[in-house]
N, CA, C and O atoms as a GROMACS GRO file, in nm:
protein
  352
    1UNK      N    1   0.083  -0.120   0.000
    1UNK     CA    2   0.000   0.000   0.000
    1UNK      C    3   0.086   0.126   0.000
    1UNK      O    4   0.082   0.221  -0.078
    2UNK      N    5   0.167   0.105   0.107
    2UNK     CA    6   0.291   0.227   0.076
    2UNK      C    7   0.348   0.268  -0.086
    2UNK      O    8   0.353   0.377  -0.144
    3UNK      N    9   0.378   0.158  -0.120
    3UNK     CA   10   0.468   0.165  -0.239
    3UNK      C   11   0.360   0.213  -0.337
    3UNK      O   12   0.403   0.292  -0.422
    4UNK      N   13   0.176   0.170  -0.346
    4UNK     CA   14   0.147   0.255  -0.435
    4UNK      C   15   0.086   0.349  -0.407
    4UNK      O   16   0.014   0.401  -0.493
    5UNK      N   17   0.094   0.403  -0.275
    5UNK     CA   18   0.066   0.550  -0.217
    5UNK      C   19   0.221   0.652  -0.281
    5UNK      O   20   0.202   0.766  -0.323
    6UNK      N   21   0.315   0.612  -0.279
    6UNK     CA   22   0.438   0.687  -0.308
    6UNK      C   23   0.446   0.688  -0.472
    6UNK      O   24   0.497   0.781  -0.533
    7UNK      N   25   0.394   0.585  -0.527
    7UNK     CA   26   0.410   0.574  -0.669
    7UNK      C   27   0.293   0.696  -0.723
    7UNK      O   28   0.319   0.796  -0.791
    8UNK      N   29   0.143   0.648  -0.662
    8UNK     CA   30   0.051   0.731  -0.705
    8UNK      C   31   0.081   0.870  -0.696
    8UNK      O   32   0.020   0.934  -0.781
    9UNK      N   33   0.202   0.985  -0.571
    9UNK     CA   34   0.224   1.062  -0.552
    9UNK      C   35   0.325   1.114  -0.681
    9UNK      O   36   0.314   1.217  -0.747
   10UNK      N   37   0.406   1.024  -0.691
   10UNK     CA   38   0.514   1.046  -0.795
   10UNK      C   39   0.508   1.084  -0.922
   10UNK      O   40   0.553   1.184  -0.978
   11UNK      N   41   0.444   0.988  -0.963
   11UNK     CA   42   0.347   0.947  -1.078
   11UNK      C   43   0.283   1.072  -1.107
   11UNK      O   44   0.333   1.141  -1.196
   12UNK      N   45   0.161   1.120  -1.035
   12UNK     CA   46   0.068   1.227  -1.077
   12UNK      C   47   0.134   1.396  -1.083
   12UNK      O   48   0.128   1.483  -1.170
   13UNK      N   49   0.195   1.393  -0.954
   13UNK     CA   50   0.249   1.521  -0.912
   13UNK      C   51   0.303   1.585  -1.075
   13UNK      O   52   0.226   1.666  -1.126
   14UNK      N   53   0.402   1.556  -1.136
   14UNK     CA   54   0.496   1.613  -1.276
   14UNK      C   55   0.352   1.614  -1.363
   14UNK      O   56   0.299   1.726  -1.365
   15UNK      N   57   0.300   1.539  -1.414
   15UNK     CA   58   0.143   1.549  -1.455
   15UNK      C   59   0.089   1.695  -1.403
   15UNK      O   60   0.100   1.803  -1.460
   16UNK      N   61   0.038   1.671  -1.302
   16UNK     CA   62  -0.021   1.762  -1.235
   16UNK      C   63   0.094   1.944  -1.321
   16UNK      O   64   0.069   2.032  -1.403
   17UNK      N   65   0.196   1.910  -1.244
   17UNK     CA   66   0.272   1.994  -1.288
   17UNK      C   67   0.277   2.091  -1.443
   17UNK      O   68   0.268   2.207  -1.482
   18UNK      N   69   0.298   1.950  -1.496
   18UNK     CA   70   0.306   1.963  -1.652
   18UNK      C   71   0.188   2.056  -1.693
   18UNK      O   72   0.207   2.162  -1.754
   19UNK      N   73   0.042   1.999  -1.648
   19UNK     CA   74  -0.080   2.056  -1.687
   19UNK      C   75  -0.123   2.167  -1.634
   19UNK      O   76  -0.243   2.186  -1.649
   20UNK      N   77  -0.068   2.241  -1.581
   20UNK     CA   78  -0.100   2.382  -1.510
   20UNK      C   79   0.062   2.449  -1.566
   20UNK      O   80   0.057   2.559  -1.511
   21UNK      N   81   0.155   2.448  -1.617
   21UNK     CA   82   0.245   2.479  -1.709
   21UNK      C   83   0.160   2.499  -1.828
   21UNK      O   84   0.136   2.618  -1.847
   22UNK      N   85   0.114   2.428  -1.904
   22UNK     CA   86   0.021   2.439  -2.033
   22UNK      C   87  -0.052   2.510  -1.990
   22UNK      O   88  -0.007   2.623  -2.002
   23UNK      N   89  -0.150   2.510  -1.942
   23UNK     CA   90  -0.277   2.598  -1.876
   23UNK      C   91  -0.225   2.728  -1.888
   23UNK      O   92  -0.287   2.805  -1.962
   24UNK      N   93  -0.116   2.774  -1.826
   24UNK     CA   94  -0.124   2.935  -1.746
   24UNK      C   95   0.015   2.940  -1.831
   24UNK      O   96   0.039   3.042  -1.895
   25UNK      N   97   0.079   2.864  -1.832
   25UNK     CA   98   0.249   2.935  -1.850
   25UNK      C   99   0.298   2.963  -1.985
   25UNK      O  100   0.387   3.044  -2.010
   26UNK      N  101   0.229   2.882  -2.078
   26UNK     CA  102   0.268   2.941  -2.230
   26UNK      C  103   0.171   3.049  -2.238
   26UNK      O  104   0.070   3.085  -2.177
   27UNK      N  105   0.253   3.095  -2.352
   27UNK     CA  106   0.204   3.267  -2.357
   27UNK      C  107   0.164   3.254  -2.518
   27UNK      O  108   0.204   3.166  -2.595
   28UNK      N  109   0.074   3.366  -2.550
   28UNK     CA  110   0.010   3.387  -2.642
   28UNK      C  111   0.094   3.318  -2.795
   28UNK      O  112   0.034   3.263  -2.888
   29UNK      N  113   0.241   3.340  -2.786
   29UNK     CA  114   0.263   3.313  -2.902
   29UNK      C  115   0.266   3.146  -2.967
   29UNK      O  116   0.268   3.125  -3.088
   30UNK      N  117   0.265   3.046  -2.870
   30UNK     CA  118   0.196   2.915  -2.918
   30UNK      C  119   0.057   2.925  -2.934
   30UNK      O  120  -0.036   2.979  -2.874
   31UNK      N  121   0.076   2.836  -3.064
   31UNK     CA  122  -0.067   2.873  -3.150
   31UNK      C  123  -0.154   2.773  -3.049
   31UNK      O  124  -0.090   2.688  -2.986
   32UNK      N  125  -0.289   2.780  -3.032
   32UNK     CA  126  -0.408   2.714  -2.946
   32UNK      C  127  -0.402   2.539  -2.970
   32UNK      O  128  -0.417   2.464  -2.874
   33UNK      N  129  -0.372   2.472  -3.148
   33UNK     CA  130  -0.397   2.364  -3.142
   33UNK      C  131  -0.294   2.298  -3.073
   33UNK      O  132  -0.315   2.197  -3.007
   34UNK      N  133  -0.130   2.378  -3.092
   34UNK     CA  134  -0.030   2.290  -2.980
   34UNK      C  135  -0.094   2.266  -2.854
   34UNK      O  136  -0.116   2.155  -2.806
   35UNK      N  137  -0.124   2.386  -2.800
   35UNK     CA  138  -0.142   2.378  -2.632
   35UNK      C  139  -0.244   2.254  -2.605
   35UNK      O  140  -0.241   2.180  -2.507
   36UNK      N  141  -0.326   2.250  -2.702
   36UNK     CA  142  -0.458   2.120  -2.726
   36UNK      C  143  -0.443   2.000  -2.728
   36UNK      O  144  -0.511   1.915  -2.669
   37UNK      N  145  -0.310   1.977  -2.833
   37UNK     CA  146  -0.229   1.859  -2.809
   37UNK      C  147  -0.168   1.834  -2.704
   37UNK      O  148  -0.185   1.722  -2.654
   38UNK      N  149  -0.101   1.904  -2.656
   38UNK     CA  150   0.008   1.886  -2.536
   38UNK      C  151  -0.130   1.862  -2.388
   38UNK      O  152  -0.109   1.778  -2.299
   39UNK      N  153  -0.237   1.935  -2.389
   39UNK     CA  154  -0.311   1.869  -2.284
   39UNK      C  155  -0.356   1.747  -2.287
   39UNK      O  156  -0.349   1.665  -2.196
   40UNK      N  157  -0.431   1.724  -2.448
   40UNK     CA  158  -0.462   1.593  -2.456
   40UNK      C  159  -0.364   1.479  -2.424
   40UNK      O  160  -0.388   1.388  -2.344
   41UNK      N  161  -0.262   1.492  -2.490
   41UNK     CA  162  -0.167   1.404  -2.411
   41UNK      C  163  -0.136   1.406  -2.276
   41UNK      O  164  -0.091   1.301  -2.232
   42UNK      N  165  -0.149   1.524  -2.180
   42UNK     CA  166  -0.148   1.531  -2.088
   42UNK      C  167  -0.246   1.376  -1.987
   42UNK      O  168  -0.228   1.283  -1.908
   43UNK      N  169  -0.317   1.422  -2.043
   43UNK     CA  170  -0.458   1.393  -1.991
   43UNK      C  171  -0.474   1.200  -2.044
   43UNK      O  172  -0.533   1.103  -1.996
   44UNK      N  173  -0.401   1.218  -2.143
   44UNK     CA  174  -0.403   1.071  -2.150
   44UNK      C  175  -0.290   0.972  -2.056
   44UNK      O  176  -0.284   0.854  -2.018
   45UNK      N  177  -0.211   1.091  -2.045
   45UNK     CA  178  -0.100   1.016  -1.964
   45UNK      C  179  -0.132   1.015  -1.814
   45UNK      O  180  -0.079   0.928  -1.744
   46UNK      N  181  -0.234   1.128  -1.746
   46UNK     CA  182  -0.275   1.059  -1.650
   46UNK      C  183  -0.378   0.927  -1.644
   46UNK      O  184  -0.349   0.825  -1.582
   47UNK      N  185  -0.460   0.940  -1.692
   47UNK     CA  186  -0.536   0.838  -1.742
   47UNK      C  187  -0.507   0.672  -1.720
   47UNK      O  188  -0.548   0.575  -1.656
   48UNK      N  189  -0.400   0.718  -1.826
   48UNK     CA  190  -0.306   0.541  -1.827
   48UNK      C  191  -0.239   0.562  -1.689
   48UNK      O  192  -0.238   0.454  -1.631
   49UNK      N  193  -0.195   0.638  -1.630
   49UNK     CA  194  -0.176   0.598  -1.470
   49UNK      C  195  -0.259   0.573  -1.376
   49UNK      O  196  -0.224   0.517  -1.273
   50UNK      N  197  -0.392   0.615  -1.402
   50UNK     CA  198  -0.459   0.601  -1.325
   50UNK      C  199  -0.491   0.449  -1.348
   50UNK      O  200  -0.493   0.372  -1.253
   51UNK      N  201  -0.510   0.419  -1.442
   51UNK     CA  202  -0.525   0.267  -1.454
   51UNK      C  203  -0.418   0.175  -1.442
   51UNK      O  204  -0.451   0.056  -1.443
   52UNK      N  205  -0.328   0.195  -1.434
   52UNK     CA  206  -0.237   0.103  -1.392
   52UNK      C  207  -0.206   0.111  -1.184
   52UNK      O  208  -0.160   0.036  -1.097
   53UNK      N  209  -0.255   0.224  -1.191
   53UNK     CA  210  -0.249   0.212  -1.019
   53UNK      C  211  -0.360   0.161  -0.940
   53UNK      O  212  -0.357   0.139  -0.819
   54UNK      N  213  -0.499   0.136  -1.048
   54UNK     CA  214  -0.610   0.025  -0.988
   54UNK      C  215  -0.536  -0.088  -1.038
   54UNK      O  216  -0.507  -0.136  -0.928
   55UNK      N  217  -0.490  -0.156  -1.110
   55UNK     CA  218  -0.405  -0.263  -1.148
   55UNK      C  219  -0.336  -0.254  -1.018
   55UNK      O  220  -0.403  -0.318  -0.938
   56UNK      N  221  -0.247  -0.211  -0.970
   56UNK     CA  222  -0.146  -0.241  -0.899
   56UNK      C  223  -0.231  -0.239  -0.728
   56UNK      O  224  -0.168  -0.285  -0.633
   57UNK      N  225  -0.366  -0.185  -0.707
   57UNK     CA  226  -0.441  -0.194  -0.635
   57UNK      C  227  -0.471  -0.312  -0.590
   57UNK      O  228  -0.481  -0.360  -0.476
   58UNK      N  229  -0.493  -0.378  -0.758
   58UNK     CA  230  -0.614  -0.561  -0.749
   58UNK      C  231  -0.486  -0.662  -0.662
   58UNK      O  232  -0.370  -0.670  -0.702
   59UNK      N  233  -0.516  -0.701  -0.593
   59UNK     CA  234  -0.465  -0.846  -0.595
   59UNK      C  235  -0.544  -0.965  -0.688
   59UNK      O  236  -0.492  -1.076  -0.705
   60UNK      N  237  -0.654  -0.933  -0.738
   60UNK     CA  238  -0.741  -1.025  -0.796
   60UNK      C  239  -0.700  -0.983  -0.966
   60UNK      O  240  -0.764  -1.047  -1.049
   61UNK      N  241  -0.627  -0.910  -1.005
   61UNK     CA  242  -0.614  -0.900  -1.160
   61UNK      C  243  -0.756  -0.801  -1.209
   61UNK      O  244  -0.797  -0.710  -1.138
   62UNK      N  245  -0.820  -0.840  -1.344
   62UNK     CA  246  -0.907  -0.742  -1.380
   62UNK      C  247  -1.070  -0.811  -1.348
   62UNK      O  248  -1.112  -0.915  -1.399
   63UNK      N  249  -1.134  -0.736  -1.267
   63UNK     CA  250  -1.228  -0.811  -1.263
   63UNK      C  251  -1.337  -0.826  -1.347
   63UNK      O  252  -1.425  -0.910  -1.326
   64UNK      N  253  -1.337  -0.741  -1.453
   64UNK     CA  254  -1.405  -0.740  -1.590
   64UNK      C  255  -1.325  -0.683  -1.740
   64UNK      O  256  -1.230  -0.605  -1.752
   65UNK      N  257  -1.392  -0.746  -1.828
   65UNK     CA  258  -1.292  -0.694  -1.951
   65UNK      C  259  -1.392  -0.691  -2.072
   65UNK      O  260  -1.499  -0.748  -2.092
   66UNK      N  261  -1.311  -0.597  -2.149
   66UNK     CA  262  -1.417  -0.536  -2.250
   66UNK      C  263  -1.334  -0.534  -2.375
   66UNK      O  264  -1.221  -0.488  -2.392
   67UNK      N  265  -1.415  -0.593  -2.458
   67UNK     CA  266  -1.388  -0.614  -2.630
   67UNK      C  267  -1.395  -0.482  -2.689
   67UNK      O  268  -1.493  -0.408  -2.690
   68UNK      N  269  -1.228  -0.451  -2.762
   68UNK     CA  270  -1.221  -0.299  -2.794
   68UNK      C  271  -1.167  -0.333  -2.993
   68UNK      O  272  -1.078  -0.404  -3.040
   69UNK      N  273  -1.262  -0.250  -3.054
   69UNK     CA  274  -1.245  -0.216  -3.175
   69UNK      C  275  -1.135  -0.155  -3.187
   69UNK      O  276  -1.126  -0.045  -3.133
   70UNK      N  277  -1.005  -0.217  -3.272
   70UNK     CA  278  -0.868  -0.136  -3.236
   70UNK      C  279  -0.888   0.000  -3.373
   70UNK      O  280  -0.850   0.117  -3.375
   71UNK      N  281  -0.966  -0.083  -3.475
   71UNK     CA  282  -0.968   0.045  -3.560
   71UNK      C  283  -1.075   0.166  -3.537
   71UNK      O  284  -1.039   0.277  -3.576
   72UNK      N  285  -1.175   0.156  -3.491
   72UNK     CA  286  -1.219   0.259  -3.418
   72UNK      C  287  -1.151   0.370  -3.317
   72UNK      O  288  -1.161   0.492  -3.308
   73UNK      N  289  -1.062   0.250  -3.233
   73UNK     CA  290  -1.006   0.389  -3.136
   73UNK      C  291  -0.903   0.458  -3.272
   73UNK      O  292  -0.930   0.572  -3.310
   74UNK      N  293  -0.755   0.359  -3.355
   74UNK     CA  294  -0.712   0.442  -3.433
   74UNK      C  295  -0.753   0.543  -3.483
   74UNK      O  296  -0.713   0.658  -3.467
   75UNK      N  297  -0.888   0.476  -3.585
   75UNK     CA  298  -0.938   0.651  -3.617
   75UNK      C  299  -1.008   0.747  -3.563
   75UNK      O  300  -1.044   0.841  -3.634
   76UNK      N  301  -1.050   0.740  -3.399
   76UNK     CA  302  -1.090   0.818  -3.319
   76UNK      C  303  -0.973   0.878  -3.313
   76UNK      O  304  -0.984   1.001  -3.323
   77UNK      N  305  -0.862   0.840  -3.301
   77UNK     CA  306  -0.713   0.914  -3.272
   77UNK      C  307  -0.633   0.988  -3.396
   77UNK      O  308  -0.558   1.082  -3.369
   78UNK      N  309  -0.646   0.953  -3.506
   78UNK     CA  310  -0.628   1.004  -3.612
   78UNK      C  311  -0.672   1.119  -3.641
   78UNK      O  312  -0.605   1.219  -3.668
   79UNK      N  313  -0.847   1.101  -3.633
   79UNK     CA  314  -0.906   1.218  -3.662
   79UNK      C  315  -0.898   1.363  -3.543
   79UNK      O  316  -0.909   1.484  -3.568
   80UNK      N  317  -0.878   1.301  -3.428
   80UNK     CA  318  -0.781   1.402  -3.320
   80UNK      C  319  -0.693   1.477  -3.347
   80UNK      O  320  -0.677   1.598  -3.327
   81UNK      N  321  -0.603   1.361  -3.417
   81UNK     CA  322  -0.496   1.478  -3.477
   81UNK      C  323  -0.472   1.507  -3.631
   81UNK      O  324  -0.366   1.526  -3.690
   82UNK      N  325  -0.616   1.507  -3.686
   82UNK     CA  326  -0.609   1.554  -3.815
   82UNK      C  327  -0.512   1.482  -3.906
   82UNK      O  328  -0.451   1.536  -3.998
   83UNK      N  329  -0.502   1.347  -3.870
   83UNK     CA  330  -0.457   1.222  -4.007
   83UNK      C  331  -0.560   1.116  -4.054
   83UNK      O  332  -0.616   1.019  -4.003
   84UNK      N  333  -0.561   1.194  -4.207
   84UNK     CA  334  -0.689   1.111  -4.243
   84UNK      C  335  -0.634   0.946  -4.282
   84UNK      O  336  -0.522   0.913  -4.319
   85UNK      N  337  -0.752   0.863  -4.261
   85UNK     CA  338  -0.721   0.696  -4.230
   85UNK      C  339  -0.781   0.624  -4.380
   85UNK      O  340  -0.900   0.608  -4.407
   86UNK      N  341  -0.674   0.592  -4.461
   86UNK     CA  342  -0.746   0.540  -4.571
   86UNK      C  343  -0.795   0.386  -4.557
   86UNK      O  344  -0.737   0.296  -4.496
   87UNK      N  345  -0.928   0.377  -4.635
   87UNK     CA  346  -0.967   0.212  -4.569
   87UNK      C  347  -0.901   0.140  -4.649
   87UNK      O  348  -0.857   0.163  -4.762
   88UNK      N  349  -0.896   0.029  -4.565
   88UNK     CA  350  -0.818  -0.097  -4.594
   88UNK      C  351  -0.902  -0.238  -4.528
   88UNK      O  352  -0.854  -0.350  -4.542
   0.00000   0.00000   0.00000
């Protein structure tokens, strides 16, 4: 419990950090879609920590699991960042 009380601290804090740097600290001359990217990634990278620190929570592993369309999320992510997905 310690170890993922210290991890969860570690872990989030530079996150945390990072995302209130973007927020307030760049200045007008980065254009809006960088700052957009750089949160979204932000935000994904807490995300995936947050889920790996209920992982590291379970002693029981996952207690449910869900069938994921990999080309859906791709081109949910593509079209995020404005790369169009030719079908195949």
């Amino acid at each position: 419990r310690r170890f993922i009380a210290n991890a969860s601290h570690e872990l989030r804090t530079p996150l945390a950090t990072q995302r209130a740097a973007i927020q307030v600290g760049l200045d007008d001359s980065v254009p809006e879609p960088v700052k957009q990217v750089l949160l979204d990634t932000n935000r994904r990278s807490e995300r995936l920590i947050d889920g790996l620190l209920v992982l590291a929570r379970s002693e029981r592993g996952l207690e449910e699991r869900e069938a994921v369309r990999l080309r859906e999320v791709v081109e949910e992510e593509c079209e995020a960042y404005g790369v169009e997905v030719s079908g195949a």
